[in-house]
N, C-alpha and C positions, 0 to 999 in steps of 0.2 A: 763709381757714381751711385747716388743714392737712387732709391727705388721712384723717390718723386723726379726724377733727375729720365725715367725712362722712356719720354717723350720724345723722339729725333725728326727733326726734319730730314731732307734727302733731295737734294736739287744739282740733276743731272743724272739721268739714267740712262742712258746712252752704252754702249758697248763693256764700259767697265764700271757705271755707275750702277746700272741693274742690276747684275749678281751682286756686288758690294753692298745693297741697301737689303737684299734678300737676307743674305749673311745675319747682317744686321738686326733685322725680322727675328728669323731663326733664332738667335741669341738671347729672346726675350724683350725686345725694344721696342716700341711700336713706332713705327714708319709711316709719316706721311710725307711723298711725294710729288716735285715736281719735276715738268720738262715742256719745251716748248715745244716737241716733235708729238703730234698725235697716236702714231704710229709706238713711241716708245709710252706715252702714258697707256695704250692698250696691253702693249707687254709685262707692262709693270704689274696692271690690274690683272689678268692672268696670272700672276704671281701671288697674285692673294694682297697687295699692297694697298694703302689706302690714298687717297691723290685727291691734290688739293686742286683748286679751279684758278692759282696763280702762285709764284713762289714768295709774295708777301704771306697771302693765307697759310702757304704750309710752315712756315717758320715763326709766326706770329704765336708768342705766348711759348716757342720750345725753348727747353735749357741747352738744347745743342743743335746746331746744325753742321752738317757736312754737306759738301759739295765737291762733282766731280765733271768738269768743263773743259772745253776742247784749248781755248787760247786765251791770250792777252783781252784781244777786245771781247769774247762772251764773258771773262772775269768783269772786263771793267761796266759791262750791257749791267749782269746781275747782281754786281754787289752795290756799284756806283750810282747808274743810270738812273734813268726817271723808274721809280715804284722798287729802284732798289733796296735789295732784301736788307742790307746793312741801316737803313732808315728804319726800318721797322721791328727789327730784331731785339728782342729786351736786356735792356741793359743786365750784366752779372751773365748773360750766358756765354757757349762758349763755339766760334766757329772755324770749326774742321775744313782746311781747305787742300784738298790730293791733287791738283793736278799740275802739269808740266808747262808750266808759266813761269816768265821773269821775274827777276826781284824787283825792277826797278818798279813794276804793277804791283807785286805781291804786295812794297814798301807802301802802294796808296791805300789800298787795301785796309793794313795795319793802323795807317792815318788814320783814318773815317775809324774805325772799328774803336782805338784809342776815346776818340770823342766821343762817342758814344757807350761808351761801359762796357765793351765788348770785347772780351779774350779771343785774340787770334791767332789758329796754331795753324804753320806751315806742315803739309804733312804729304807731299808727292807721292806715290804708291811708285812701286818697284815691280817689274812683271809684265804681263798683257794677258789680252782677253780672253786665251786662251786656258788660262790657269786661273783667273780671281775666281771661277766658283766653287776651289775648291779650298779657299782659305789661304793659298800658298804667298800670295803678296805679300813682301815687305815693304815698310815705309819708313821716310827719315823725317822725322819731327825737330822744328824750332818752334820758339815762341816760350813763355813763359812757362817753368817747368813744373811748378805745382797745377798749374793746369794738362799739364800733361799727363802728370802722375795722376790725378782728379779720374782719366780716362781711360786711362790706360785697358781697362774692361771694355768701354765700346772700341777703342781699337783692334784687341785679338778676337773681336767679332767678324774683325773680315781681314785683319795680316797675321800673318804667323810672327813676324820680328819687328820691332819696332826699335830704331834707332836715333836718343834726343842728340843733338847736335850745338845746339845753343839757343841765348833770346832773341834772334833776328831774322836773318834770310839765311842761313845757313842752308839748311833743307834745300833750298832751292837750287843756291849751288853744288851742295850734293848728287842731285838728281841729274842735273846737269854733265858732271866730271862723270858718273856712270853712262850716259847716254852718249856721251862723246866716245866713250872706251870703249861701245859698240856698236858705232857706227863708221868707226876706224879697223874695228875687227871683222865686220864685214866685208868692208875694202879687201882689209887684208888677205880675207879668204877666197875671194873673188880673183884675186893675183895668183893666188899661190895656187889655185883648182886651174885655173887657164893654163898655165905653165906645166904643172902636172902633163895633163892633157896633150898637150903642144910636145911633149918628150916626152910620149907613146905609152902611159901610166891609163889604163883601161876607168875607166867614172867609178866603180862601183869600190876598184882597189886603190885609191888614190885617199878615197871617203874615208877605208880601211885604216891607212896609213895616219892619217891627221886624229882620227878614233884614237890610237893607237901608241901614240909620240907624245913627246914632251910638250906640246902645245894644246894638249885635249881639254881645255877646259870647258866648263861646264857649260859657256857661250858656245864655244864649237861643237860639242856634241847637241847641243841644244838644237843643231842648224843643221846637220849633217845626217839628224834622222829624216827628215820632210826632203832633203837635196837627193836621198836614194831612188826617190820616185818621182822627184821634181814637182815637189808640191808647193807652188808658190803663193797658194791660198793667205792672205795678207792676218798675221795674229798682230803684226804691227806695221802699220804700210810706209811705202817709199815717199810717200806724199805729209806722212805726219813726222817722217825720218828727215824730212827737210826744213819741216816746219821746227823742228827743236835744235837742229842745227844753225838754224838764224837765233835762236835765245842764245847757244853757248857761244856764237861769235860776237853777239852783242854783250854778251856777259865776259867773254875774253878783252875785248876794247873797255870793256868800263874799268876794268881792274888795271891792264897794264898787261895781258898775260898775251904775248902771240902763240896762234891756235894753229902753225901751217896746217898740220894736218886735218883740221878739221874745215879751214878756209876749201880743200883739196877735195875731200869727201863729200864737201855740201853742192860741187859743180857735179860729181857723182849724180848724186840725189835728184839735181836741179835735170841734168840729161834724163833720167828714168822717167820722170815725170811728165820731160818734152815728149817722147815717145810712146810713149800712152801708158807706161808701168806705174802711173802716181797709186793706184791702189792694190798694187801688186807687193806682197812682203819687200821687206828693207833685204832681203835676201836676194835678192833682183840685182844686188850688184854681182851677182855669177854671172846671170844674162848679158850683164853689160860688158864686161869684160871679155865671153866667148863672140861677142858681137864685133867689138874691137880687136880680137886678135883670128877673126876669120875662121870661129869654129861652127859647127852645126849642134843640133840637139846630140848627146851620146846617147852609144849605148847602153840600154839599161839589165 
């Protein structure tokens, strides 16, 4: 991007939108921000960010914007709705959109953006909020690829990998088949920790063992260091682990693809959340599991 080019909007600073737009900062960009949470415009500004008084205002006259939104209907509130940013956005620019949404929205999205002169790159970030501030996110990118290439510079401002996929919804599916893949390995580790357990394997050597074997991948270690002390402090919660679980099943039926296991994991999800663990880590499916087969807390 060129230098006149280093104007960025920032709408959605919420848990991984605010390091992500800091990054950004950091990088040389100048950042102006929105969000509808008071609470997160204060954090923002503490950050040294510049914030605007609506998300027309902060994107009005930028050559790029990014955004980073919880779901389907806050996508379709901010790009579509009344005083939507995609009405006011100038045409030739280019808007960055990361978060874990549908295609079949993403696809309106694209609409509106088409008619209006507007590039827009699918670009889901890969990770949680436990790691965006330190650059570690990767992201998979669709949409038009000289606009991608175009950006490539504000991208490695806040992911370290960036992977293009194609001119469409691709990305979206992408993010999808990886978030399916861990929230089946969750399941899985939740079965296979119970059963451990339940055939006299002490918590702490059992961790040891799955460390340890042919299964240790970078998910299960990733999960096995916070399950040593039973730290369920949520970096990604049981309540948003359900909420992306209904996109890949709706994105399983739209294609033709049956998802059993993912139909299986989302009733998982669905129970954590009856029982008050919705903001408790996607790692809660341990708890469910020693709940169901009649274990207590171990020893640690």
């Amino acid at each position: 991007m060129t230098d006149a080019s280093k104007n960025i909007a920032f709408i959605g600073i919420g848990k991984m939108g605010l390091p992500m737009s800091v990054l950004v900062a950091k990088a040389g960009y100048a950042v102006t921000a929105f969000d509808q949470s008071a609470a997160r415009i204060a954090a923002a500004r503490e950050q040294g960010l510049s914030i605007a008084e609506s998300a027309a205002e902060a994107v009005r006259g930028r050559t790029a914007v990014i955004t980073s939104l919880p779901d389907d209907a806050v996508l379709h509130a901010v790009m579509l709705g009344a005083g939507g940013i995609i009405g006011v956005m100038a045409p030739n620019s280019i808007l960055i959109e990361t978060s874990t949404v549908s295609a079949e929205a993403s696809a309106e999205v694209d609409a509106a953006a088409k008619a209006r002169g507007i590039t827009y790159l699918r670009a889901p970030v890969s990770g949680n909020a436990s790691i965006v501030h330190t650059g570690a996110l990767s992201c998979f990118v669709s949409g038009p690829k000289d606009a991608f290439e175009a950006t490539r510079p504000l991208f490695a401002a806040f992911t370290r990998a960036q992977t293009y996929l194609g001119p469409g919804e691709e990305a979206r599916y992408a993010k999808l088949a990886v978030n399916l893949m861990i929230a089946v390995s969750a399941a899985m580790m939740a079965e296979s920790l119970a059963l451990a357990r339940k055939g006299g394997i002490a918590w702490q050597d059992i961790l040891k063992v799955l460390d340890d074997s042919a299964v240790a991948s970078p998910m299960v270690k990733y999960k096995t260091a916070p399950l040593r002390t039973r730290d369920f402090e949520s970096s990604f919660s049981c309540k948003q682990m359900a909420k992306d679980l209904d996109l890949i099943l709706g994105a399983g039926h739209a294609v033709g693809v049956p998802l059993q296991l993912a139909a299986q994991v989302r009733e998982t999800y669905g129970s954590l959340v009856a029982q008050g663990d919705g903001e408790t880590d996607f790692i809660a499916t341990v708890k469910h599991l020693e709940r169901l087969s009649g274990l207590g807390e171990p020893k640690l």
